[in-house]
Residue frames as qw, qx, qy, qz and C-alpha x, y, z in Angstrom:
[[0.486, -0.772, 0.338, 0.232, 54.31, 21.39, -66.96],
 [0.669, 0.649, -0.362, 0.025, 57.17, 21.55, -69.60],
 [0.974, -0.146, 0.006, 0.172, 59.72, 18.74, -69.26],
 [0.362, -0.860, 0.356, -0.052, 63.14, 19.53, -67.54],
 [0.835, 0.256, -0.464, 0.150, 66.49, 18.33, -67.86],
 [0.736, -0.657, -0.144, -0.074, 66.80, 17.65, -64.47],
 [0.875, 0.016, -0.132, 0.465, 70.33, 16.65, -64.43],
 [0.454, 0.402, -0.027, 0.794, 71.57, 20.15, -65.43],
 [0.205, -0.815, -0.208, -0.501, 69.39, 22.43, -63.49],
 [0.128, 0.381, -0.584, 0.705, 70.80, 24.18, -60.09],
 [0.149, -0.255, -0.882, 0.367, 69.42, 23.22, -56.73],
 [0.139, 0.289, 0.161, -0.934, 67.70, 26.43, -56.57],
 [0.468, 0.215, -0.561, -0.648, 66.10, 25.84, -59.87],
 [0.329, -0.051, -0.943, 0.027, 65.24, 21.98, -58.63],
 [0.129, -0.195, -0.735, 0.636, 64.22, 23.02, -55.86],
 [0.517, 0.237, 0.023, -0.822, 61.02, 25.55, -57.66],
 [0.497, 0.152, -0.703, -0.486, 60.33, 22.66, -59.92],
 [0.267, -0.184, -0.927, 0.188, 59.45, 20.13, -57.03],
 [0.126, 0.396, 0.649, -0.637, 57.24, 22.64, -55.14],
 [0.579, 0.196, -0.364, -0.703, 55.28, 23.41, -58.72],
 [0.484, -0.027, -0.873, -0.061, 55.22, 19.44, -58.56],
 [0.201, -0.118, -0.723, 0.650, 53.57, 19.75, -55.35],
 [0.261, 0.322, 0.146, -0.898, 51.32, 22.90, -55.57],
 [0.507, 0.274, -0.405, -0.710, 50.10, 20.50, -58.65],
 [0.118, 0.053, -0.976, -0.173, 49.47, 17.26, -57.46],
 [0.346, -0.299, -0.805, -0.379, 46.27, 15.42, -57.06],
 [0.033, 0.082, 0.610, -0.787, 43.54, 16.45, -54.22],
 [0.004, 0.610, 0.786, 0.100, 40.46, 16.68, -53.56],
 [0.213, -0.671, -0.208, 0.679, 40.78, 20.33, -53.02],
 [0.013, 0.522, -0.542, -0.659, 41.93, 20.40, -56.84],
 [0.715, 0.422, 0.474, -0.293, 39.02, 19.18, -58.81],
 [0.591, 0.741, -0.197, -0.251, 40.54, 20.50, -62.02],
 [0.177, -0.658, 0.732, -0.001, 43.76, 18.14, -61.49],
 [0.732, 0.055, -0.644, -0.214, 43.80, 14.49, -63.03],
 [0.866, -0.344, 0.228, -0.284, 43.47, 12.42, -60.90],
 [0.954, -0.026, 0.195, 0.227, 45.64, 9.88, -62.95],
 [0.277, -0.771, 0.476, 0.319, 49.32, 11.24, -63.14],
 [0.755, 0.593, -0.196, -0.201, 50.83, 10.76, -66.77],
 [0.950, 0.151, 0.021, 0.274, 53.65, 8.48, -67.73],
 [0.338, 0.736, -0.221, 0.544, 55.93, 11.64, -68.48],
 [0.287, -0.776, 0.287, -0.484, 55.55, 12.88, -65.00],
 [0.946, -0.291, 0.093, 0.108, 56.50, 9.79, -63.28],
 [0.916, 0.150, -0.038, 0.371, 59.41, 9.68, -65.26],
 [0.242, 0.726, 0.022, 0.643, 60.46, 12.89, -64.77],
 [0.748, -0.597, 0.123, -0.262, 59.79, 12.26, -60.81],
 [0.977, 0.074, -0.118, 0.160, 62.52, 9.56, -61.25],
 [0.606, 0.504, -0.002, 0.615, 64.49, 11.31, -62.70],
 [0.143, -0.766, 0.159, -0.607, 64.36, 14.50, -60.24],
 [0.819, -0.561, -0.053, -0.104, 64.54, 11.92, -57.29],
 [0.865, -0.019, 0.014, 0.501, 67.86, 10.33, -58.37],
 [0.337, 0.633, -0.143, 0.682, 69.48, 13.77, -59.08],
 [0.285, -0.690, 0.304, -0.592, 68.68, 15.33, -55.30],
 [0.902, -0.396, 0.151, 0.085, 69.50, 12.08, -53.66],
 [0.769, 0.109, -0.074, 0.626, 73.04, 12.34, -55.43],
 [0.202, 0.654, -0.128, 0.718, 73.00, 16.02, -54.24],
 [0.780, -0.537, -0.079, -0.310, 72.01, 15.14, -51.24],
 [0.914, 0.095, -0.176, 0.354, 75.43, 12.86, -51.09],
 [0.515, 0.552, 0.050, 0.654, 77.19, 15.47, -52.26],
 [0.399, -0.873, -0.241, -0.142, 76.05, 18.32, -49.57],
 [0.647, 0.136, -0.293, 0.691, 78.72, 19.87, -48.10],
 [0.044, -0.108, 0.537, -0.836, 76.87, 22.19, -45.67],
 [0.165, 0.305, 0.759, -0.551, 73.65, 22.53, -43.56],
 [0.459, 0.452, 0.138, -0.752, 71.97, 24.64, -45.66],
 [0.500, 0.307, -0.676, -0.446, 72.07, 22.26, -49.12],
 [0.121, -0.063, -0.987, -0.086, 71.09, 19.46, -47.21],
 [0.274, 0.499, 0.585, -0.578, 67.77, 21.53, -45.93],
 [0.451, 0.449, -0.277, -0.720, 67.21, 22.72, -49.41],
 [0.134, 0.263, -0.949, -0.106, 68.01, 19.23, -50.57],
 [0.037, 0.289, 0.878, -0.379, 65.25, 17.55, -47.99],
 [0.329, 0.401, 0.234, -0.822, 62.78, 20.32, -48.89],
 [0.507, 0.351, -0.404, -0.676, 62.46, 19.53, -52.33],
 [0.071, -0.002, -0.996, 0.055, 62.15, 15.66, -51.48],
 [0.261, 0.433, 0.618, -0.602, 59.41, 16.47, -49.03],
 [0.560, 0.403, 0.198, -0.697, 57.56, 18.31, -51.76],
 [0.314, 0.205, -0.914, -0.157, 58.28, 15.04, -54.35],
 [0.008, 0.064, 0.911, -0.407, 57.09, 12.92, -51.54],
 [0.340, 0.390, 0.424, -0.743, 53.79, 14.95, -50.96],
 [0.301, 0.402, -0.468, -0.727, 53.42, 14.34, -54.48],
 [0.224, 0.097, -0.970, 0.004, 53.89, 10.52, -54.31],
 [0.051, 0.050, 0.863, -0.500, 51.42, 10.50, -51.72],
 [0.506, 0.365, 0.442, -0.644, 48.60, 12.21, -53.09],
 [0.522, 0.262, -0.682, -0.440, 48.65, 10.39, -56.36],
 [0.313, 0.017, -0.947, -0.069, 48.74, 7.17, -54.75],
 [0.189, 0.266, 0.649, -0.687, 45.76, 8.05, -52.61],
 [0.328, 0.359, -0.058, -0.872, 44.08, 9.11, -55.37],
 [0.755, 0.357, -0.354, -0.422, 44.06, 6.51, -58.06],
 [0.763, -0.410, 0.469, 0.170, 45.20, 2.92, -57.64],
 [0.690, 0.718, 0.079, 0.042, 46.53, 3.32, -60.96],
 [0.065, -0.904, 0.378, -0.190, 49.00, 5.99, -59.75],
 [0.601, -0.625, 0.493, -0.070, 50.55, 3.01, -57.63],
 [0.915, 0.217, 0.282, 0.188, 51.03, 0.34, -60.53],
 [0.487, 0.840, -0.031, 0.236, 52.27, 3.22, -62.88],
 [0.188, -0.909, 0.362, -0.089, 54.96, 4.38, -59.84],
 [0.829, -0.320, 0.457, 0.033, 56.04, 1.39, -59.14],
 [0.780, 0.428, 0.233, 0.392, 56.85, 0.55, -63.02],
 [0.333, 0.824, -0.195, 0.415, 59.02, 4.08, -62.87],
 [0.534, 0.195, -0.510, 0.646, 61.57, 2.97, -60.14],
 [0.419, -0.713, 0.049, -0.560, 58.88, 5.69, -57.55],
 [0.800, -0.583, -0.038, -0.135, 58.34, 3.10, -54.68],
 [0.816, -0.009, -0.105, 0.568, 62.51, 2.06, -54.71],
 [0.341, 0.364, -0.219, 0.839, 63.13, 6.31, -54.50],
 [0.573, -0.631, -0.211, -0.478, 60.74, 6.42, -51.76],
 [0.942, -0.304, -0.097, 0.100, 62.36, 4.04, -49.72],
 [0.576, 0.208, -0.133, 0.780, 66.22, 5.18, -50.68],
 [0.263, -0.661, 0.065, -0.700, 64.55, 8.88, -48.73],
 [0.759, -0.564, -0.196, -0.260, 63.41, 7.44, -46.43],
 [0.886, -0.178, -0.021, 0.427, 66.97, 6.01, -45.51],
 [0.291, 0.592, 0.044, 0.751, 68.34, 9.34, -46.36],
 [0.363, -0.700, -0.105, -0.606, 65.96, 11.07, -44.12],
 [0.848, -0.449, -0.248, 0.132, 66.67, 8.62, -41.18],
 [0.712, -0.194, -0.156, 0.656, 70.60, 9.26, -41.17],
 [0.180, 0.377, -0.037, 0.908, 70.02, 13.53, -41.26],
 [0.380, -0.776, -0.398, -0.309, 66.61, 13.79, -38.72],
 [0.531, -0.594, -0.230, 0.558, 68.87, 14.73, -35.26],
 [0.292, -0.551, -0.021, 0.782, 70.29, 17.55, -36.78],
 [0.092, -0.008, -0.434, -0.896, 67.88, 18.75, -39.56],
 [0.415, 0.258, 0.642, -0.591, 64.16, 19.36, -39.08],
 [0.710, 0.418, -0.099, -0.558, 63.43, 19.42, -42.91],
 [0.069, 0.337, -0.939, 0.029, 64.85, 15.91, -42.63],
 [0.238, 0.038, 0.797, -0.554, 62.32, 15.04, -40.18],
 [0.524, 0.485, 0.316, -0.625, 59.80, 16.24, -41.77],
 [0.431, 0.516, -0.480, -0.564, 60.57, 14.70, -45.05],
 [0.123, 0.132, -0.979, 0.100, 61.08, 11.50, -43.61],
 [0.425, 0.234, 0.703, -0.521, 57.35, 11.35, -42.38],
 [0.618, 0.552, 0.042, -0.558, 55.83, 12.48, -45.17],
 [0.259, 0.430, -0.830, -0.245, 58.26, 9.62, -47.14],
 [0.068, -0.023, 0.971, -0.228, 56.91, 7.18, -45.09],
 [0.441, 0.391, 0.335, -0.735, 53.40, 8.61, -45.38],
 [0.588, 0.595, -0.319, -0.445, 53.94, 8.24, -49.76],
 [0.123, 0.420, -0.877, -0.196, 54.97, 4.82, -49.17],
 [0.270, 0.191, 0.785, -0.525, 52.00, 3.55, -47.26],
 [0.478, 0.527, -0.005, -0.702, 50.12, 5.39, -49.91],
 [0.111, 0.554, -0.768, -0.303, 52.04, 3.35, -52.44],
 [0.308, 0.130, -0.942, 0.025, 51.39, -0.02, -51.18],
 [0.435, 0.112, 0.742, -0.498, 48.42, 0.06, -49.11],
 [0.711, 0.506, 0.130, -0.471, 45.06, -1.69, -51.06],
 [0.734, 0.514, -0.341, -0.286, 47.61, -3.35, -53.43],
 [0.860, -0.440, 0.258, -0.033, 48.87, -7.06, -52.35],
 [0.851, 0.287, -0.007, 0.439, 51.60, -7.71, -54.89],
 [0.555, 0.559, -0.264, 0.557, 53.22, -4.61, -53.86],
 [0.711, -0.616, 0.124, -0.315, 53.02, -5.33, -50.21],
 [0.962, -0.113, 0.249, -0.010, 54.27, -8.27, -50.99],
 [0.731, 0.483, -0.144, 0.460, 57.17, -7.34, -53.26],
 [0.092, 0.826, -0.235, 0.505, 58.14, -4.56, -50.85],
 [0.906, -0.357, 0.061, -0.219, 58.07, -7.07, -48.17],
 [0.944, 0.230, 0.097, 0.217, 60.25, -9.90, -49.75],
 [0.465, 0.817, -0.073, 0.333, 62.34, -7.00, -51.22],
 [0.112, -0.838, 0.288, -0.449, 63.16, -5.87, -47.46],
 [0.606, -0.644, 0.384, -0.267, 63.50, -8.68, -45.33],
 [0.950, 0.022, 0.244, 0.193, 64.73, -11.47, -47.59],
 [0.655, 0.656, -0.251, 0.278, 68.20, -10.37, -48.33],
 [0.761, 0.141, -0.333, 0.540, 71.75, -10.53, -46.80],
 [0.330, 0.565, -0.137, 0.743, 72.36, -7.16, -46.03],
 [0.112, 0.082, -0.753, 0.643, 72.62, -5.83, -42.27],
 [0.125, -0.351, -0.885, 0.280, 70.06, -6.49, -40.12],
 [0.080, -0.728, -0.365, 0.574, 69.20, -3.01, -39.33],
 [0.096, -0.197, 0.372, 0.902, 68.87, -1.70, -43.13],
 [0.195, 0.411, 0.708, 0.540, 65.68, -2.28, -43.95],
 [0.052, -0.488, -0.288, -0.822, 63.10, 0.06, -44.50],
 [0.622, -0.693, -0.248, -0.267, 60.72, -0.65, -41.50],
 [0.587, -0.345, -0.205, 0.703, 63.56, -0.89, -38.98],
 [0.254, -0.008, -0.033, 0.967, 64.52, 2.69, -40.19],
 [0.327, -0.466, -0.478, -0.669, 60.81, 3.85, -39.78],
 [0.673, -0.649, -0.343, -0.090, 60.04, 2.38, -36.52],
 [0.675, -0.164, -0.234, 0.680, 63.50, 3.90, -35.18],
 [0.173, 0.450, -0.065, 0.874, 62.92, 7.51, -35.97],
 [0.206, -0.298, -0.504, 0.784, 62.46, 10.01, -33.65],
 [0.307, -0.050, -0.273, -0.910, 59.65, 11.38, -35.31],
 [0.407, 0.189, 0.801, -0.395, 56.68, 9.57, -33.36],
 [0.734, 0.578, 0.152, -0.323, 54.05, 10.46, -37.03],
 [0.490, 0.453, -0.678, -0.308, 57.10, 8.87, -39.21],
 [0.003, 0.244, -0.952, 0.186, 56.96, 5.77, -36.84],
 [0.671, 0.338, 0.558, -0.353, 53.21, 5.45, -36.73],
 [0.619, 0.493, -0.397, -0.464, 53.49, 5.58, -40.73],
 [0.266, 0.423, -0.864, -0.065, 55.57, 2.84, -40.31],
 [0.492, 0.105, 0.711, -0.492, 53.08, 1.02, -37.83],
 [0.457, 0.482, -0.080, -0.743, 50.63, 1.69, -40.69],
 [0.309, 0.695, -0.587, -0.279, 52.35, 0.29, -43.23],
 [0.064, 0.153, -0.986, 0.021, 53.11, -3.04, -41.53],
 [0.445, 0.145, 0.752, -0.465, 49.62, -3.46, -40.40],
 [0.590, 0.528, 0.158, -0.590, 48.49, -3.00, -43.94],
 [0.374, 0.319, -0.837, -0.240, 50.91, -5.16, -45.68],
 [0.236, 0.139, -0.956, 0.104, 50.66, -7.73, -43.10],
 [0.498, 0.106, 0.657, -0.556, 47.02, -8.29, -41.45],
 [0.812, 0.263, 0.350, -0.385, 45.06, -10.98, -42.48],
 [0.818, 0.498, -0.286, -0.035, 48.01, -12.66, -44.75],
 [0.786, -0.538, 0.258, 0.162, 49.84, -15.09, -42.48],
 [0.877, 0.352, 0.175, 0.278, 52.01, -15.70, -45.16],
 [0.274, 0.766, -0.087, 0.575, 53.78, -12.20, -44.98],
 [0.543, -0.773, 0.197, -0.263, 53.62, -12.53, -41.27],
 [0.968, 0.071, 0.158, 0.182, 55.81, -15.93, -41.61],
 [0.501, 0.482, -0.121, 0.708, 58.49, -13.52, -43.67],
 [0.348, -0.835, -0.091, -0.416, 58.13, -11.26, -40.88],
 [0.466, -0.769, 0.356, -0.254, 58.80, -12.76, -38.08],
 [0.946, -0.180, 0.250, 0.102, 61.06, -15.49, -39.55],
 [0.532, 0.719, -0.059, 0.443, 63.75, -13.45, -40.95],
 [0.459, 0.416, 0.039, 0.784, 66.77, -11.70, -39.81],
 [0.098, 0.201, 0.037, 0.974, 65.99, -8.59, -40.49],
 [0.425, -0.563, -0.233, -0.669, 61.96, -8.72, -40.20],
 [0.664, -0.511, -0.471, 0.276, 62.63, -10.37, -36.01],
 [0.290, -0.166, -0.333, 0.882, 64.48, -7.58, -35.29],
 [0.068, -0.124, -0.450, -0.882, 61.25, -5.80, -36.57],
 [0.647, -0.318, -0.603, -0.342, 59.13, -7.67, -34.59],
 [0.512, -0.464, -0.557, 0.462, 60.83, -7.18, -31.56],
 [0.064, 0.170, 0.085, 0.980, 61.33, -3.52, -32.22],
 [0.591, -0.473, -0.218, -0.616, 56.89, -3.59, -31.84],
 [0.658, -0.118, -0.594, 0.448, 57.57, -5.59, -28.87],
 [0.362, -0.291, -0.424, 0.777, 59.56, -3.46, -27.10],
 [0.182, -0.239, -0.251, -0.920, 57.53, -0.04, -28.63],
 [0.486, -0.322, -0.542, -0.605, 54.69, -1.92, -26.92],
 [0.715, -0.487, -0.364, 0.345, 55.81, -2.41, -23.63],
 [0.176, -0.070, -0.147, 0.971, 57.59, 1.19, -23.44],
 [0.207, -0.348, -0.176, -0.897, 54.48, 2.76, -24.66],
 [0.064, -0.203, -0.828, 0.519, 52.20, 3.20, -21.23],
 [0.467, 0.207, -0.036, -0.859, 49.01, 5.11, -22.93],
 [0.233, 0.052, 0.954, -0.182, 46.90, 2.38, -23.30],
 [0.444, 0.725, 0.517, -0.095, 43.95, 4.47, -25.16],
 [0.083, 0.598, -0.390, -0.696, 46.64, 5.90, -27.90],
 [0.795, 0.523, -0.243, -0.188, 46.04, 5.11, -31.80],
 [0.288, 0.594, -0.745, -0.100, 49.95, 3.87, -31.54],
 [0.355, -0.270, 0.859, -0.250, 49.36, 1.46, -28.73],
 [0.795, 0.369, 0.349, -0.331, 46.02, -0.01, -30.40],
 [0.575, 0.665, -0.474, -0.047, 48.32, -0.35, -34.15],
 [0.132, -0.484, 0.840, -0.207, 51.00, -1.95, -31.85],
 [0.414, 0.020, 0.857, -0.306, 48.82, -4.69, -30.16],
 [0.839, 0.470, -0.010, -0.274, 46.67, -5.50, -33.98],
 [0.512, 0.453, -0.727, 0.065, 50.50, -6.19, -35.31],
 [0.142, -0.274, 0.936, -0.168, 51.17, -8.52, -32.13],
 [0.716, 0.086, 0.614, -0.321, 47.81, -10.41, -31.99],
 [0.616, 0.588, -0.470, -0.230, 49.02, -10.89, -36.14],
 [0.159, 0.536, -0.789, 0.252, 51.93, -12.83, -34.27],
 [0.375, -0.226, 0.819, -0.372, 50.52, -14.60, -31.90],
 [0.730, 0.414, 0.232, -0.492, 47.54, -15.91, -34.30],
 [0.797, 0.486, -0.356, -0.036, 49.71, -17.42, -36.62],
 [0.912, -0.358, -0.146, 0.134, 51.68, -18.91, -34.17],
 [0.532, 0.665, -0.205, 0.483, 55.08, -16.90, -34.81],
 [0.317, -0.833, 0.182, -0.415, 55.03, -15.61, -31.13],
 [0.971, -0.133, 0.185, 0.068, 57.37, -18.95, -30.01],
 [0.703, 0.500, 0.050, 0.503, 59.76, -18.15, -32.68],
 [0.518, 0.512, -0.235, 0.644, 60.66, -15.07, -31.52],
 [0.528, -0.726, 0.386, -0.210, 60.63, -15.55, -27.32],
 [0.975, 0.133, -0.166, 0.055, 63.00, -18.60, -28.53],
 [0.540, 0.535, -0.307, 0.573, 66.09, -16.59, -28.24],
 [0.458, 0.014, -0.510, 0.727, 67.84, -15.21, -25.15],
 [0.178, -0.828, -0.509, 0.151, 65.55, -13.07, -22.57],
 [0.267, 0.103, -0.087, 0.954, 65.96, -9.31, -23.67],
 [0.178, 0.373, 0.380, -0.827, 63.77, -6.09, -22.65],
 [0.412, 0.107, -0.407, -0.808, 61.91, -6.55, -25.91],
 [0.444, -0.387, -0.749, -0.304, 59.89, -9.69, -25.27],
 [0.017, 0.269, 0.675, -0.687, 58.65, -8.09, -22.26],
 [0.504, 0.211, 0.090, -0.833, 55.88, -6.22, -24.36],
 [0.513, 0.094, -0.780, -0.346, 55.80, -9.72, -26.67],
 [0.176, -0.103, -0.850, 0.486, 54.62, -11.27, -22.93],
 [0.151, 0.413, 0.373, -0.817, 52.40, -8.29, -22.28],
 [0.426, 0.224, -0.474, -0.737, 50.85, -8.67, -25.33],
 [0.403, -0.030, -0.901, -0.159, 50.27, -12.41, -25.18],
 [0.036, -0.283, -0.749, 0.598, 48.40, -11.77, -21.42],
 [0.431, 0.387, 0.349, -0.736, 46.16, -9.34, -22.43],
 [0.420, 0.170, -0.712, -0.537, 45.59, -11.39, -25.74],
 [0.297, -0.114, -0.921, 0.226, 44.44, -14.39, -23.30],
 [0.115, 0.293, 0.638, -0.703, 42.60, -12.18, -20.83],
 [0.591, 0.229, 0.163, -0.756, 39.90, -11.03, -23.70],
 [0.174, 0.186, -0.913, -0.317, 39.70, -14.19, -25.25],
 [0.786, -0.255, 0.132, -0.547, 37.19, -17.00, -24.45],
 [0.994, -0.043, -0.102, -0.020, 38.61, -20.00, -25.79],
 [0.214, -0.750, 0.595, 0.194, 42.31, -20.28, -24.06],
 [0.753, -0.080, 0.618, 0.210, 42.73, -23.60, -25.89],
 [0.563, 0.776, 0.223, 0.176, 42.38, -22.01, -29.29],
 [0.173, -0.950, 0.259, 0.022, 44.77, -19.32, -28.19],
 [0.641, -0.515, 0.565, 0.070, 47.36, -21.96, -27.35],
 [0.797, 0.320, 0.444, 0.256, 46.99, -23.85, -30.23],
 [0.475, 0.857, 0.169, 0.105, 46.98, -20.91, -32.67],
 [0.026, -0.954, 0.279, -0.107, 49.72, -19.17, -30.90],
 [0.425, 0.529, -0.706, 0.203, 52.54, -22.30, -31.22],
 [0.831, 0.212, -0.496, -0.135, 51.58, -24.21, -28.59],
 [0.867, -0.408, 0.003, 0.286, 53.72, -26.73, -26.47],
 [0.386, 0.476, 0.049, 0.789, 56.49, -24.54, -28.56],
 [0.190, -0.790, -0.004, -0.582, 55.07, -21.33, -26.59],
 [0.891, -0.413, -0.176, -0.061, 54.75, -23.25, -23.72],
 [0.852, -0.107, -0.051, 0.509, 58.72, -24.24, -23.45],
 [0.398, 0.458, -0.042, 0.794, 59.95, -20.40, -24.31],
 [0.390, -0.639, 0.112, -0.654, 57.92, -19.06, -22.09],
 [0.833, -0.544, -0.098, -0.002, 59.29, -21.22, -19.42],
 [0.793, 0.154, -0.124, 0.577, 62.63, -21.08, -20.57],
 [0.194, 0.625, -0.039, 0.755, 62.38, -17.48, -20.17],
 [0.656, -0.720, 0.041, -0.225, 60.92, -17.45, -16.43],
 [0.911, 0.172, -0.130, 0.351, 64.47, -19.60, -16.03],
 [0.514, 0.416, -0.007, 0.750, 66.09, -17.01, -17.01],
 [0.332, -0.739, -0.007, -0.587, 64.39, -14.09, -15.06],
 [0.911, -0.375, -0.160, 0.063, 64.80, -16.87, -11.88],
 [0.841, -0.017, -0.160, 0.516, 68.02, -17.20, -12.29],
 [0.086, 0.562, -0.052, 0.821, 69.09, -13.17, -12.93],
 [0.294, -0.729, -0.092, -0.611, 67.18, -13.06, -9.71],
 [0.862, -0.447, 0.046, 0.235, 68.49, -15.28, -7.38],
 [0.581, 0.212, -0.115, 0.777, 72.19, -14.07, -8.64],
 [0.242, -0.759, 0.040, -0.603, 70.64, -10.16, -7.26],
 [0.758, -0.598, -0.122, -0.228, 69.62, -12.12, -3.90],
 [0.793, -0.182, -0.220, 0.538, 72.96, -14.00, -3.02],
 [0.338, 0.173, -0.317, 0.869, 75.16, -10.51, -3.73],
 [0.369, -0.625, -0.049, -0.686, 72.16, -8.63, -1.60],
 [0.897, -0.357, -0.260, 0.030, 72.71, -11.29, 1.09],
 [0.724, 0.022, -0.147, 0.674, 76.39, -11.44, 0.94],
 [0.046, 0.465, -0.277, 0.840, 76.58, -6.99, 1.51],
 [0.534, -0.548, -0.118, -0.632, 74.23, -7.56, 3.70],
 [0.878, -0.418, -0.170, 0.159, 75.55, -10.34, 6.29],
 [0.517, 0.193, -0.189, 0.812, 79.17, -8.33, 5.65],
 [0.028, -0.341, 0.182, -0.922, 77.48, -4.92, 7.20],
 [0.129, 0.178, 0.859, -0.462, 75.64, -6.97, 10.32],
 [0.564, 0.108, 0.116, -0.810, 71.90, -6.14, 8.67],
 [0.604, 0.066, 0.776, -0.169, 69.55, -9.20, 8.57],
 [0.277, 0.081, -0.624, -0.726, 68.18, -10.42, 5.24],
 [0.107, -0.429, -0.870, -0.217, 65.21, -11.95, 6.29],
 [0.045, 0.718, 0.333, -0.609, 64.03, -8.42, 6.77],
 [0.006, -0.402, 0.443, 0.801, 65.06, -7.33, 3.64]]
């Protein structure tokens, strides 16, 4: 493929050049394809990302931002089967700025999916070529991690928040994915997790995803309840019922019960999972529930002695 000055070329034009990028990447369908993805092409990937994310900006109707999203998507698809392919592919992207224009889509894709389907669909398949990216390799788990949850900026910017929020149910399992492969079996990532910010609201987010979701033999729910028993095993699950009773630690609850019920040892459980610490949130929270319910009862009394009907029937 002969090297492009990306900058200059019309969308149109862009837009053939990404789905050649596509139609050529790695597969197993495509024996005759390297496998390992040259230095050029990376850069040249960079380089084609940053231009249709500033056209993307730019957009000024419906149709440029679906043309726009297309050619991501077929970028993306790119991203993805490279980094499946070789773990090479993932060091090499990473050194060309790839896994930072993954992520900047992805956030793209998030704020266009209600009212563009080749949004939607770019956004999954972003999220898909990030997973791809970073699964199998711990330093860039771990940088993408750090990257997202230790910093200032609002709560609700990082990458997994805008993953587990879409409305695409296969961009939100990526995101499931993703966390379960950064973060199982390395307490240490689970710690940044659920002691941030940004990565608690992230944590309740699977929470509450786990207590809405009522399929019990889906792939999501099973993904869900591996990330909580992550939580509760490293003890993290204290930390975040600490705060004020909302509708999200109801699945963080429901999680912890049926975490208990297959167990054997509940003392291990207790220990592992925080404790006299667990212990006190989860009472504080019954408290709370108590109270909210006795405050129902009085005004259900009070209409109820005002319009002659008994409450100890009620």
């Amino acid at each position: 493929m002969e090297p492009v000055d990306v900058t200059s070329q019309s969308l149109g034009d862009l837009c053939k050049v990404c789905a050649e990028y596509r139609q050529n990447s790695p597969h197993p369908s495509r024996p005759l394809v390297p496998k390992l993805v040259d230095s050029s092409v990376w850069l040249r990937m960079h380089s084609l990302f940053q231009t249709l994310s500033l056209r993307l900006e730019q957009a000024d109707g419906s149709g440029v931002v679906a043309q726009c999203s297309e050619a991501l998507e077929c970028l993306c698809i790119f991203v993805r089967n490279a980094a499946a392919m070789e773990k090479a592919n993932q060091i090499a992207a990473s050194e060309y700025e790839i896994v930072n224009d993954v992520k900047a889509t992805i956030v793209a894709m998030a704020a266009r999916e209600l009212e563009c389907a080749e949004a939607m669909r770019c956004g999954t398949v972003a999220a898909q070529a990030l997973s791809n990216l970073v699964t199998g390799n711990k330093q860039l788990q771990q940088e993408l991690m750090e990257n997202e949850l230790l910093t200032s900026d609002d709560a609700k910017d990082s990458v997994y928040w805008h993953l587990l929020s879409s409305i695409s149910s296969k961009t939100s399992m990526a995101g499931l994915v993703l966390l379960l492969n950064s973060i199982k079996g390395n307490s240490e990532l689970v710690q940044h997790l659920c002691s941030t910010d940004k990565g608690k609201l992230v944590a309740q987010k699977i929470g509450r995803m786990f207590g809405d979701n009522e399929d019990d033999e889906s792939e999501a729910k099973t993904i869900l309840y591996v990330l909580l028993a992550q939580f509760i095993e490293t003890g993290c699950l204290a930390n975040l019922l600490s705060e004020a009773p909302t509708l999200d630690m109801f699945g963080l609850v429901e999680a912890l019960a049926v975490y208990c019920n297959e167990a054997k040892d509940h003392k291990a459980i207790l220990d592992a999972a925080g404790g006299y610490t667990l212990l006190l949130s989860l009472s504080s929270i019954l408290k709370s529930v108590h109270k909210v319910l006795e405050g129902v009862w009085d005004r259900k009394s009070a209409d109820s002695s005002g319009s002659g009907i008994e409450t100890d029937r009620l």
